[in-house]
C-alpha positions in Angstrom: 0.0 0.0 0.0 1.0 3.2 -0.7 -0.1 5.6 2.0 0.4 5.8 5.5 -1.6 8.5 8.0 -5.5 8.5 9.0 -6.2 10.2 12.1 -10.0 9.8 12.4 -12.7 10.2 9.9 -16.0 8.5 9.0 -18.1 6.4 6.7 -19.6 7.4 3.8 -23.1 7.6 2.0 -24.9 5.9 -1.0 -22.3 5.0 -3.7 -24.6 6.3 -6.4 -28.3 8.0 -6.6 -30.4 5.2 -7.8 -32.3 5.7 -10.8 -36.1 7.6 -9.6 -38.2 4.8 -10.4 -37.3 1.2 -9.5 -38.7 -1.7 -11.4 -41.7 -3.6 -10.7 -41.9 -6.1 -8.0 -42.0 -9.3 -9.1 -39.7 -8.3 -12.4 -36.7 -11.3 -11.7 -38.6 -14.8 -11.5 -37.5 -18.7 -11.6 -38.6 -20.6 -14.0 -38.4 -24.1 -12.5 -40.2 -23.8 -9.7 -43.4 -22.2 -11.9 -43.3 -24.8 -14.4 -43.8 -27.8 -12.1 -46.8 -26.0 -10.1 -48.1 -25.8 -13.9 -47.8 -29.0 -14.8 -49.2 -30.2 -11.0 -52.6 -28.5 -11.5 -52.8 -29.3 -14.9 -53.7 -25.3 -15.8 -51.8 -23.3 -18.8 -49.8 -20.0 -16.9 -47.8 -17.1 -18.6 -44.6 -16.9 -16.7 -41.9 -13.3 -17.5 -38.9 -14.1 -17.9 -36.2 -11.3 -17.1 -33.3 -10.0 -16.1 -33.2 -6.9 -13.4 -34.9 -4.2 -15.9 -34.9 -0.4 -15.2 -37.7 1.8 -16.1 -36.2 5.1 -17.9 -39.0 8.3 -17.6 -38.4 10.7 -20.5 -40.4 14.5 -19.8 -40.9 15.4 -24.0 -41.5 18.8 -24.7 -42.8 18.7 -28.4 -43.2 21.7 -30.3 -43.9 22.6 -34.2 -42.2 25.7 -35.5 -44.6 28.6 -34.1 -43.4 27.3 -30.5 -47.2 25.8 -30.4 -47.4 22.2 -28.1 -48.1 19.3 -30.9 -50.3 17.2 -29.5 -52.5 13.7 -30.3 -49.3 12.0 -30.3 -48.7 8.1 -29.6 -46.3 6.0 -28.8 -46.0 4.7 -32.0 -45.1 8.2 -33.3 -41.7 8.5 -31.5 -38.7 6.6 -32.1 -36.3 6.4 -28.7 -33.3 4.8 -28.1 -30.5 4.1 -26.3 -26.7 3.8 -26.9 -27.7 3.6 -30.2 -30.2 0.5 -29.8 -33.8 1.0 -30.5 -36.3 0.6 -27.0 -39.7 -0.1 -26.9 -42.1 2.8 -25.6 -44.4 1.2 -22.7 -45.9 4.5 -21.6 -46.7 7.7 -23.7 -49.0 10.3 -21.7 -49.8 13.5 -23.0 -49.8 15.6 -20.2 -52.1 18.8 -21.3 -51.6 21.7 -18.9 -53.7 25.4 -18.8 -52.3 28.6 -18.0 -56.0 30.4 -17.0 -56.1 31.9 -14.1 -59.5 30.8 -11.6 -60.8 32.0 -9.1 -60.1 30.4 -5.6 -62.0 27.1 -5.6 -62.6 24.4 -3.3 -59.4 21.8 -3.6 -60.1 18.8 -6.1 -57.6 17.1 -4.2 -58.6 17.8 -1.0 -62.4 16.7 -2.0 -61.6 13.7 -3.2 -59.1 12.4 0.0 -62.0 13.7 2.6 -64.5 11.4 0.3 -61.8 8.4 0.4 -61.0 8.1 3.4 -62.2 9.6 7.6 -60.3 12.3 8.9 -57.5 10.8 11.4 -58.6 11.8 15.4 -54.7 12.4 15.8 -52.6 14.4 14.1 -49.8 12.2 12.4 -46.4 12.3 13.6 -44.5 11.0 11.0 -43.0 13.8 8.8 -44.8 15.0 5.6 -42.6 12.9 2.5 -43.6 13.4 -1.7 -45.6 9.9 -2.4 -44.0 8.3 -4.6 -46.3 6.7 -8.4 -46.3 3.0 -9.1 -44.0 1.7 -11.7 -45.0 2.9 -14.6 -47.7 5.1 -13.6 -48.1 9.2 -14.5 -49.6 10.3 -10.7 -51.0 13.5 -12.0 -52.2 13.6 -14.9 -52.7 17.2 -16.8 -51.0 19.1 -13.6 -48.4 21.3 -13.2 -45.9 20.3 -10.5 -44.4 22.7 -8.8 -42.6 22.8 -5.4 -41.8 26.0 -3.7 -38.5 25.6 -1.8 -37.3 27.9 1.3 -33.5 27.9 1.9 -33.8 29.7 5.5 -29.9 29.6 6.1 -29.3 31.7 3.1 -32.3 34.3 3.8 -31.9 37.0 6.5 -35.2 37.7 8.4 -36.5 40.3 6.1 -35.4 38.3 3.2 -37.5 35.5 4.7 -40.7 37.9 5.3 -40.8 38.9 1.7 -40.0 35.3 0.6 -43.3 34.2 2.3 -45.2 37.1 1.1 -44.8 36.5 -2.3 -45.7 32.6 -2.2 -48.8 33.6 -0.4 -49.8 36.1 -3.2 -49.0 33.5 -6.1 -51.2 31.2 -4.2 -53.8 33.7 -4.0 -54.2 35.0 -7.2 -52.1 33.6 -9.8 -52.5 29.8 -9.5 -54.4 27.8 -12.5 -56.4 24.5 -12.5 -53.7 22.6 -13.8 -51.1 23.7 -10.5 -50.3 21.5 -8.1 -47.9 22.8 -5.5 -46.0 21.3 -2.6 -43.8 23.3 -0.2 -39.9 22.7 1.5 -37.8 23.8 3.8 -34.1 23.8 4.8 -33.0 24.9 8.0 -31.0 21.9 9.7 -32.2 19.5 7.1 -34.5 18.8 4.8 -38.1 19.2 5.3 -41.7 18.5 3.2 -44.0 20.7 4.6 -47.0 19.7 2.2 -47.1 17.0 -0.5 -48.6 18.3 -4.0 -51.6 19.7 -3.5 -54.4 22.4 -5.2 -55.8 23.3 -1.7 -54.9 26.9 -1.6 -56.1 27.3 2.1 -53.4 24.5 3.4 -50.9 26.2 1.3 -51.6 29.7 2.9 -52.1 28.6 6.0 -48.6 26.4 5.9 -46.3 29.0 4.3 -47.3 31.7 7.1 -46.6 28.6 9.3 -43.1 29.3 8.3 -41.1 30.0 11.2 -39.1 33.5 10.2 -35.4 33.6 11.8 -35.3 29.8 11.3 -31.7 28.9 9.9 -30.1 32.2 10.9 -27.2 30.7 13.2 -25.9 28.6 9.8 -25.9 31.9 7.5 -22.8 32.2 5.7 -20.2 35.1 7.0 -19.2 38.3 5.3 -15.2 37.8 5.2 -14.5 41.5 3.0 -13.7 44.5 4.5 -17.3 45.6 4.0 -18.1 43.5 7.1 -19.6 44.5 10.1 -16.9 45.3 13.1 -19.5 43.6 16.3 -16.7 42.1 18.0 -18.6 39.2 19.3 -18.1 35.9 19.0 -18.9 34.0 15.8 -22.1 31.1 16.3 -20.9 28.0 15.0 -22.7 24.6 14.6 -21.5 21.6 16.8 -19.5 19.8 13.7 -16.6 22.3 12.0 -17.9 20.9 8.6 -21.0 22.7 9.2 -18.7 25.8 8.2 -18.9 25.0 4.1 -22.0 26.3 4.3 -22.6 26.5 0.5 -22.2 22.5 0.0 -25.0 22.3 2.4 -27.1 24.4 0.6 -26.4 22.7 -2.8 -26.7 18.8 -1.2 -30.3 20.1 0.0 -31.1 21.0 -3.2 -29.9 17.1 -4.4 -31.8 15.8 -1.7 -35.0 17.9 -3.0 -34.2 16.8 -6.2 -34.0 12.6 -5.6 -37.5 13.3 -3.8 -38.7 14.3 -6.5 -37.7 12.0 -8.2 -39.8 9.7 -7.3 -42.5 11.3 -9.7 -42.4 10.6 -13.5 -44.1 14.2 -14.1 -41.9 17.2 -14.9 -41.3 19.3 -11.9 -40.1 23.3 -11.6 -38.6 23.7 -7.9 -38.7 27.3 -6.8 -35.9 28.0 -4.9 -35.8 31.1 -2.7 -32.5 32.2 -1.4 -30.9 35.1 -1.0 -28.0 33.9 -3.3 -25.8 31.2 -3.5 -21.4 32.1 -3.0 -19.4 29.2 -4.1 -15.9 29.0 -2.9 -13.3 30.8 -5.2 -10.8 28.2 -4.9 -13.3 25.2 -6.4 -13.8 23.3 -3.3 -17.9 23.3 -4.0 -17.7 22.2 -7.4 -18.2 18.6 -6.6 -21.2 18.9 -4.7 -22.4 21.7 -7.6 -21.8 19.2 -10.3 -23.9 16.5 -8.6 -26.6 18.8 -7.6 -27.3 19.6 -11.0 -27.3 16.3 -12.2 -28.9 14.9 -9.3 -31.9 17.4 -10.8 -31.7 16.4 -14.4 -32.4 12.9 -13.3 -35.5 13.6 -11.4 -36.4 15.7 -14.4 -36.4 18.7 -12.3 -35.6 21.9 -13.2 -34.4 25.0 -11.1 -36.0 28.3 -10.9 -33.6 30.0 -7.9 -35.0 33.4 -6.8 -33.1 36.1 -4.7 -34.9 37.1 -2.5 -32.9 40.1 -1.7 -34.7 42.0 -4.2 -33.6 44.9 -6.4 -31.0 46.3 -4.0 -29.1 49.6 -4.2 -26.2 49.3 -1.6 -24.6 52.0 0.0 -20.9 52.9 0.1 -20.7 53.3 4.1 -23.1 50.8 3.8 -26.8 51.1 5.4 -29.0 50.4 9.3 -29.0 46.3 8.9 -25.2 46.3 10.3 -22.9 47.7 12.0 -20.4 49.6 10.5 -17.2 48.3 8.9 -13.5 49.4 10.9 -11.7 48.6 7.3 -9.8 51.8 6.1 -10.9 50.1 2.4 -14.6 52.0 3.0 -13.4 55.5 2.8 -11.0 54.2 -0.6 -14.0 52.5 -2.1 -12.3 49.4 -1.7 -14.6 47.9 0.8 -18.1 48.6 -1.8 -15.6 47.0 -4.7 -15.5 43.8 -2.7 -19.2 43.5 -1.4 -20.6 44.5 -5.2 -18.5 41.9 -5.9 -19.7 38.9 -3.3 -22.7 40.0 -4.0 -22.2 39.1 -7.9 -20.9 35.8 -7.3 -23.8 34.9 -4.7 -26.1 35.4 -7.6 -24.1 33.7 -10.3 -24.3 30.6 -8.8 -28.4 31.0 -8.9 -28.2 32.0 -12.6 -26.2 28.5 -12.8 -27.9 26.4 -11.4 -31.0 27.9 -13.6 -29.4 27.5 -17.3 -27.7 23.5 -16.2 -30.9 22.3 -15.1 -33.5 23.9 -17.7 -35.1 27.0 -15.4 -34.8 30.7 -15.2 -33.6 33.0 -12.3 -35.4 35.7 -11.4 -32.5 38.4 -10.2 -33.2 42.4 -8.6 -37.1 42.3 -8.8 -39.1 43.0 -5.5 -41.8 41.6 -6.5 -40.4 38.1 -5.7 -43.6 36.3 -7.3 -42.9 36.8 -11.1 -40.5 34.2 -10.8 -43.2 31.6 -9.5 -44.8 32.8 -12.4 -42.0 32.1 -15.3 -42.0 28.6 -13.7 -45.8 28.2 -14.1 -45.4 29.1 -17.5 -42.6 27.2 -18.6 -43.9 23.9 -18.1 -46.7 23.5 -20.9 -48.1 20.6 -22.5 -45.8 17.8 -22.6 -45.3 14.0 -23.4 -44.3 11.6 -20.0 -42.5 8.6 -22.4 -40.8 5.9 -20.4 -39.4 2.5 -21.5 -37.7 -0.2 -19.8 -34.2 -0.4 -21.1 -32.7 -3.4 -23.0 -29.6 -2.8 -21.1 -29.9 -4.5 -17.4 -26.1 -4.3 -16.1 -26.4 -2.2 -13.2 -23.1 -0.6 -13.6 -23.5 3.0 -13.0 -22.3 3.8 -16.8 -23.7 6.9 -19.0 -26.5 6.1 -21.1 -27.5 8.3 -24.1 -30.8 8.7 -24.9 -32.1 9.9 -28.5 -35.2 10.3 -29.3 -37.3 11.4 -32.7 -41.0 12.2 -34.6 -41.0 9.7 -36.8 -43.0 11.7 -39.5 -42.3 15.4 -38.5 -38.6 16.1 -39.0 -39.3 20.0 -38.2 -40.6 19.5 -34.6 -38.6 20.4 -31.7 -37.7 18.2 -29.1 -37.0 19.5 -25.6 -36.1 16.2 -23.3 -33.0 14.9 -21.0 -30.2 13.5 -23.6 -29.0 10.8 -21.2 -28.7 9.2 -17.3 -26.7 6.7 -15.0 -27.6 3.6 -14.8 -28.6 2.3 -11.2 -25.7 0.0 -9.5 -26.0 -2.0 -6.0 -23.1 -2.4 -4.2 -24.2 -5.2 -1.6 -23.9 -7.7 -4.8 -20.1 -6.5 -5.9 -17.1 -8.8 -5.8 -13.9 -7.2 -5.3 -13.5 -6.9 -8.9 -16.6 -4.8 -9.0 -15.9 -2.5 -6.2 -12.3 -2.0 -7.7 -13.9 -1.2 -10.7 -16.5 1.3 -9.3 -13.9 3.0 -7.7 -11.7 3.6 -11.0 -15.4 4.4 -13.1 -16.1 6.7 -10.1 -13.1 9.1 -10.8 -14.6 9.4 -14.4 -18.0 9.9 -14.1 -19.2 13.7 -14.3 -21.6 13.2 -11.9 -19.6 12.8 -8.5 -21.1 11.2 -5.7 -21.3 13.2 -2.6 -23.1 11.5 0.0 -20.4 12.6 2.3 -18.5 15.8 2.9 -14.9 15.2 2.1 -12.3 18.3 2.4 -8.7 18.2 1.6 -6.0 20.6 1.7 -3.3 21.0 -1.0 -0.2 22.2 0.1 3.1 22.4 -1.7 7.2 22.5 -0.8 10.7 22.9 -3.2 12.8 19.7 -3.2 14.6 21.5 -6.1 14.6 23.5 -9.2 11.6 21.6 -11.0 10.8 19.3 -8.1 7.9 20.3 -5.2 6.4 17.5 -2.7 2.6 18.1 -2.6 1.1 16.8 0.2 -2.2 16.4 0.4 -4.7 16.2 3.5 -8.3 14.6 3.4 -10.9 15.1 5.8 -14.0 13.4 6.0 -16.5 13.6 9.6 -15.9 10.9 11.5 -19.7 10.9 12.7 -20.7 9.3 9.2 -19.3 5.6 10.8 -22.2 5.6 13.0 -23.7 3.9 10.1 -21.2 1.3 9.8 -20.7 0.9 13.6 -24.9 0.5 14.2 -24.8 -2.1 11.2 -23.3 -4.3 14.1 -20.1 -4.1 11.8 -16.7 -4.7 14.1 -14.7 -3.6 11.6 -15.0 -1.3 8.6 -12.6 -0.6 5.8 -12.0 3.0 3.9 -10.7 2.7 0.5 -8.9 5.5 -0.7 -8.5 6.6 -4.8 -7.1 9.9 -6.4 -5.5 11.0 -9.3 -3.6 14.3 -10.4 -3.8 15.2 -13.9 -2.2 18.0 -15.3 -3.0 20.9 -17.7 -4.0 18.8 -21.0 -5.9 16.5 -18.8 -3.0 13.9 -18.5 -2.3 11.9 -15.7 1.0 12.9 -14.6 4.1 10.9 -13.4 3.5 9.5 -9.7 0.2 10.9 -9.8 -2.4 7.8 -8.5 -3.1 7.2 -5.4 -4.8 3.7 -4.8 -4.8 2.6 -0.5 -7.3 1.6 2.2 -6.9 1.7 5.6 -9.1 -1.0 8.2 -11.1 1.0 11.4 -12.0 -0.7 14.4 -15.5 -0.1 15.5 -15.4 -1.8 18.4 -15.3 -0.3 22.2 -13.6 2.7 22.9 -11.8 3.2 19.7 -15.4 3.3 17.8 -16.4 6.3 20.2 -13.1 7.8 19.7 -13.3 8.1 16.0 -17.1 8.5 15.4 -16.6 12.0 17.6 -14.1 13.3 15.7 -12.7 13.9 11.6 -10.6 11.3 10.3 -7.6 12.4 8.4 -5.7 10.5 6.2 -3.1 11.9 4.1 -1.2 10.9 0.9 1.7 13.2 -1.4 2.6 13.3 -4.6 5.9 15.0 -6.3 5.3 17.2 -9.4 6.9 20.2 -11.7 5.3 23.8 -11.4 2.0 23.6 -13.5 -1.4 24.1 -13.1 -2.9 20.8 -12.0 -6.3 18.8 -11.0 -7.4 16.5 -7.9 -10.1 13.9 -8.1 -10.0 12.2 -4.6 -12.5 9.5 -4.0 -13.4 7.7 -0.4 -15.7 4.8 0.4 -16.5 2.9 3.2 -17.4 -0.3 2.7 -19.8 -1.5 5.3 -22.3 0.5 3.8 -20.8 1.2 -0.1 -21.1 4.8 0.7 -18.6 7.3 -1.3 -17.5 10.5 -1.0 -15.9 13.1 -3.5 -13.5 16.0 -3.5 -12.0 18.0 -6.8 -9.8 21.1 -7.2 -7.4 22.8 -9.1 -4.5 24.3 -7.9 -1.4 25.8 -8.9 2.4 25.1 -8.4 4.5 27.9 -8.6 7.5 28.3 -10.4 9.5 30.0 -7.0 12.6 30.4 -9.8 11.2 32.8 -11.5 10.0 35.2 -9.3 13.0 37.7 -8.0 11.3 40.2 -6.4 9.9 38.4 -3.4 11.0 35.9 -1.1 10.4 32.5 -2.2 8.2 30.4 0.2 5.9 27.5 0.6 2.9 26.6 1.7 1.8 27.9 5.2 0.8 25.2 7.6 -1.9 26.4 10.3 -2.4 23.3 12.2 -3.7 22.7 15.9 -2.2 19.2 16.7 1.6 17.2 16.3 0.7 13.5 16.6 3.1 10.3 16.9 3.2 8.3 13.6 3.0 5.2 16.7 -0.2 6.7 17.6 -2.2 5.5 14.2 -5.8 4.3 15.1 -5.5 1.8 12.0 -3.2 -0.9 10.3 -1.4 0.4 7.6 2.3 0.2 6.5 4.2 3.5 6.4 5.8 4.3 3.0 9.5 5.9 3.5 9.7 7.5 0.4 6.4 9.8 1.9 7.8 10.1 5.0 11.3 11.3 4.2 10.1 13.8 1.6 7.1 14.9 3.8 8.3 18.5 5.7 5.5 18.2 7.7 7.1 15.0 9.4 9.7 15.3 12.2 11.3 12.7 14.5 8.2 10.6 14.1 5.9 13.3 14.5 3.5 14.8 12.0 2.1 18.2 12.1 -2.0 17.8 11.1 -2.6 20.4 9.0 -5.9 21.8 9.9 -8.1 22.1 6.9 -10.7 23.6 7.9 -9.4 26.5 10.3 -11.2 25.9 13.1 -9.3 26.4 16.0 -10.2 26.5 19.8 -9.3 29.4 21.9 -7.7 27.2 24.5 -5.3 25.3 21.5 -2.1 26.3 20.5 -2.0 27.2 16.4 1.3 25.6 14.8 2.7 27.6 12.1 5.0 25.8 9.8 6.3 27.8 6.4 9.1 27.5 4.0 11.4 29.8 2.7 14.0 29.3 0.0 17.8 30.4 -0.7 18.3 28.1 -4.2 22.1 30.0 -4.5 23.0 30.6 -0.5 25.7 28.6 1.0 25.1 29.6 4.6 21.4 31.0 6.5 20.7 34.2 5.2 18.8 35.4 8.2 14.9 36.0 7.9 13.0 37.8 10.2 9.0 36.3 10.6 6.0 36.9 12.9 2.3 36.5 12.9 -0.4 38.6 12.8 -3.6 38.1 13.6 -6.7 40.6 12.1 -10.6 41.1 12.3 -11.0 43.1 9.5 -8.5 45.8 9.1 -7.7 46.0 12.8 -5.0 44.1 14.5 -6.1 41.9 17.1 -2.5 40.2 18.3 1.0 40.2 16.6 3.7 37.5 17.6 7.2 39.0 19.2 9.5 38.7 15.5 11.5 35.3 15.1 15.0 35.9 13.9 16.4 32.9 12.4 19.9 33.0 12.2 20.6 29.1 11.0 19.0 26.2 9.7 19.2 26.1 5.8 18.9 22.8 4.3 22.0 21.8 2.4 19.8 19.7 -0.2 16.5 21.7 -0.7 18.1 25.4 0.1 14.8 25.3 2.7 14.9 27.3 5.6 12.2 26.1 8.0 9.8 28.2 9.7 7.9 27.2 12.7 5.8 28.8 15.5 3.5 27.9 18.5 0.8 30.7 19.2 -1.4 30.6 22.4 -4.6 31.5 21.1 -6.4 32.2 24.5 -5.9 35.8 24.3 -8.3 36.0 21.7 -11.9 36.1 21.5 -14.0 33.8 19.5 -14.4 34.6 16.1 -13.5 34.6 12.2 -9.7 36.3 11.6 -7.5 36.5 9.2 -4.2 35.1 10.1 -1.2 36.8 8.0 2.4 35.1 8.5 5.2 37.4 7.4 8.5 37.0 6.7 11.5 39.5 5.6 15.2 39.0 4.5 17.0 42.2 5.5 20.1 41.0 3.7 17.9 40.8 0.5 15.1 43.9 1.0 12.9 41.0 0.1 9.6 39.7 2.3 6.6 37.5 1.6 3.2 37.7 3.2 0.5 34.9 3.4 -3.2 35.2 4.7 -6.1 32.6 5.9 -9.2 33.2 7.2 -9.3 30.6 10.5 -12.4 30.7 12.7 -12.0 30.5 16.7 -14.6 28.6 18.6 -14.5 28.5 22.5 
């Protein structure tokens, strides 16, 4: 094996969304056995005999060349198939959908359920869920699904109010026969507050039900200089992944979206948020990838509005916050970044629109035309399913092409392709091996656990850096594994680096597991706290990629992390002082001290910085320290033509905002350089208990007075009590 450190981390979720409709019951039979109670009775029965089949659901939208619906058509008029092969069409529905407004009526739903069955004398406990339609089976015919979704961690209270207002007037006065709505939540998770439904009383009465400040404590931070100066201590959830806030956001719209999915019918989810800021250095795109393919499988489409409104900010800013310290907001600096977060937080919501089909309704107060371009974007269409020829269970991309037979000018709006379902409990080690090398080439990563790493980078010599690279995972998700009455569980480990043009460079794969024991007080030790398991690579300045994949295979549940990152070329740059990656890290452990078997690879080890006399510095990875910890500082600096120290002077800094909270005394190193490498290490040990909890940003400094040359390097780090 290749790899050597895990520290503690957790188990992971599904290893792939399965397909939204499952196939019949009854659809895999024996033959034997039916035949001889045949013959016994002396009676003639049809027997099917199949395979494992999987019904496909295609949403048609067919037009002629006006942009007119074409309807009247069978099955017999469309030509489908798949990889090429033709399928056979077992349902064609034509689902016929009017855009007149009525006047408030009495629910036809609601009617119809009072007349089928009595009232319950208890209210149900059981949470509200989307009921799912039979195999084969279009639920609601000739309605318009839509689903009004409330992301209450990314809506400040007055964001919430007008959020709620504007549902309630849609529902009012700008609903049609043919609507159906049903209405979500996120706050900690994912709720269904009402199935589909046409009674506009419920609805009301629900959505004012909403519970306004719900969520707030999860709202994502303002980190610019336009921030508010309150000096109080940040609110943080128990777990220190809760802090990627945004891939919280986008997995509740995937889990939305597999609900859904559990409906043939074409659905338009109305998501109101109040924007959507996806971290600059590409650690969400993962999750964003899978969300939106998550929703093209469930043949739902996004219509994200921002609930903020059409907003004019102001340059000192305005009463909702306190005022910012930063000297940026007299330069103009300070309204430069916050135009500019605000941007981003709304060009997520215009992406998630355009992948998925919808339309985002951006800087218009009146929050309930965008309901509205939903309504009327879903007209008549065709519900087309077929149960495909193909029943390997692999996970592989299907392509999907469908025609008119005898009108070559229509248009055809429908989903070009899927994944096939896969079940993991059924793999030999051959499949799982393979699902793990087809897993790092799907574009639809699977996410069903947060995974982080951290990319880091250090000079061996002229072309030659040692990346090392950190993974996180929470190691709470091995409850699963550990209340499967499992005593052991097993993480398997897969990455690969590629470079530039999308080659796979020299030394960059990464194939290891590692074996947990979930027994006694080891099992409590690592389900209450990240496990961390890291692996390094040695490349050539370049722009590269990172596709890291972990499973855990009690419960065939995998996790996903991508980025891009740069090496630089230190060589090049004469004007500043060289230097590596800066380590923040709150703990040093003993490579004895591994919680699982593993061999240790030399080669890592010797090239790895970060280990010392059988001790590795844990690089943090997602800043979250404790004001009672020590911070570790470990840095880099490189003198390629020195033949003795040239002495560097360092500190750290520590800042909320633009004003300076704590500074270290200055380290003068004197000696130290590395004969081979030319590296001059850096380290430090900073008490944080004189600060207060909070978000900072933690600048490490260094200056050659010999040279006039210095380097600075900043990180936001949060501080929790």
């Amino acid at each position: 094996m290749r790899n050597t450190l895990v520290i503690i981390l957790a188990a992971l979720l599904t290893a792939s969304a399965q397909q939204a409709n499952q196939p019949p019951a009854g659809s895999q039979k024996k033959a034997a056995p039916a035949k001889q109670d045949a013959a016994k009775s002396g009676t003639k029965k049809m027997f099917s005999f199949s395979d494992t089949v999987q019904l496909v659901v295609v949403d048609v939208f067919a037009k002629d060349k006006n942009g007119n619906p074409i309807p009247n058509l069978k099955a017999s008029d469309f030509a489908i198939t798949e990889d090429g092969k033709p399928q056979e069409i077992k349902l064609c529905e034509y689902q016929e959908l009017k855009n007149e407004r009525s006047e408030p009526l009495p629910s036809t739903l609601a009617v119809r359920a009072e007349a089928e069955a009595p009232k319950p004398a208890v209210k149900p406990i059981t949470a509200n869920q989307i009921t799912p339609a039979k195999a084969g089976e279009v639920k609601y015919k000739d309605r318009r699904l839509m689903v009004m979704f409330f992301d209450m961690t990314s809506m400040p209270i007055q964001d919430q109010i007008r959020a709620q207002d504007s549902a309630v007037k849609f529902i009012k006065s700008q609903i049609t026969p043919s609507d159906l709505v049903a209405l979500m939540s996120f706050s900690a998770d994912v709720k269904v507050i009402d199935d589909f439904t046409d009674d506009r009383d419920q609805l009301i009465k629900d959505i004012k039900k909403l519970t306004i400040g719900e969520g707030q404590g999860l709202s994502s931070t303002n980190t610019n200089d336009a921030a508010a100066d309150i000096g109080a201590a940040m609110q943080i959830d128990d777990s220190e992944f809760n802090i990627f806030n945004t891939d919280r956001q986008l997995s509740a719209l995937a889990t939305a979206a597999k609900m859904l999915g559990a409906l043939p019918e074409k659905k338009a989810l109305v998501y109101f948020a109040s924007g959507i800021s996806l971290d600059q250095s590409g650690n969400n795109q993962a999750q964003m990838t899978a969300t939106v393919n998550a929703a093209l499988k469930a043949n739902v489409s996004f219509y994200p509005i921002d609930a903020r409104g059409l907003v004019a900010t102001a340059p000192l800013g305005d009463a909702t916050q306190g005022s910012s310290s930063a000297g940026s907001v007299r330069t103009g600096g300070a309204q430069t970044q916050a135009q500019a977060s605000f941007n981003a937080g709304q060009e997520t919501l215009t992406t998630l629109a355009g992948d998925t089909g919808g339309k985002a309704l951006l800087d218009e107060n009146d929050l309930s035309v965008g309901i509205v371009q939903a309504q009327k974007d879903i007209s008549s269409y065709y519900v087309i399913s077929y149960y495909s020829a193909n029943a390997a269970l692999d996970g592989h991309y299907r392509k999907i092409g469908l025609k008119i037979k005898n009108n070559l000018a229509a248009k055809l709006d429908y989903r070009h392709g899927y994944f096939a379902s896969k079940t993991f409990g059924k793999f030999d080690s051959d499949d799982r091996e393979r699902q793990l090398q087809e897993a790092l080439l799907l574009g639809d990563p699977i996410t069903d656990i947060e995974v982080k790493a951290e990319i880091d980078y250090f000079r061996l010599a002229r072309d030659r850096y040692f990346v090392p690279v950190e993974v996180k995972i929470p190691g709470s998700e091995l409850e699963l594994a550990k209340h499967g009455n499992a005593e052991r569980t097993r993480l398997d480990f897969i990455g690969v680096v590629k470079d530039a043009k999308g080659d796979v460079t020299g030394g960059g794969n990464v194939r290891d597991f590692v074996e947990l024991d979930l027994k006694g007080d080891k099992a409590i030790e690592i389900t209450k706290h990240p496990v961390a398991y890291d692996t390094g690579f040695t490349l050539k300045p370049g722009a590269y990629s990172l596709k890291f994949l972990v499973r855990e295979n009690e419960t065939g549940k995998i996790g996903t992390f991508e980025k891009r990152f740069v090496i630089p070329d230190l060589t090049t740059d004469q004007l500043i002082l060289p230097t590596s990656s800066v380590i923040l890290s709150n703990q040093i452990q003993d490579l004895k001290d591994s919680l699982y078997s593993a061999e240790k690879d030399p080669r890592l080890l010797a090239d790895n910085p970060l280990v010392a006399n059988r001790k590795k510095l844990v690089p943090s990875v997602t800043g979250v320290f404790k004001t009672t910890q020590n911070m570790y500082v470990y840095v880099e600096t490189y003198e390629p033509m020195a033949t003795a120290t040239e002495p560097i002077m360092a500190y750290v800094s520590f800042y909320r905002g633009k004003v300076k909270s704590l500074e270290t005394e200055p380290l003068l190193l004197k000696d130290g350089l590395d004969s081979k490498t030319k590296a001059l290490p850096v380290r430090f040990s900073v008490p944080l208990s004189k600060l207060a909890p909070g978000q900072y940003t933690c600048q490490v400094t260094l200056y050659s007075p010999g040279q006039h040359k210095f380097s600075f390097t900043r990180s936001e780090i949060y501080l929790v009590p």
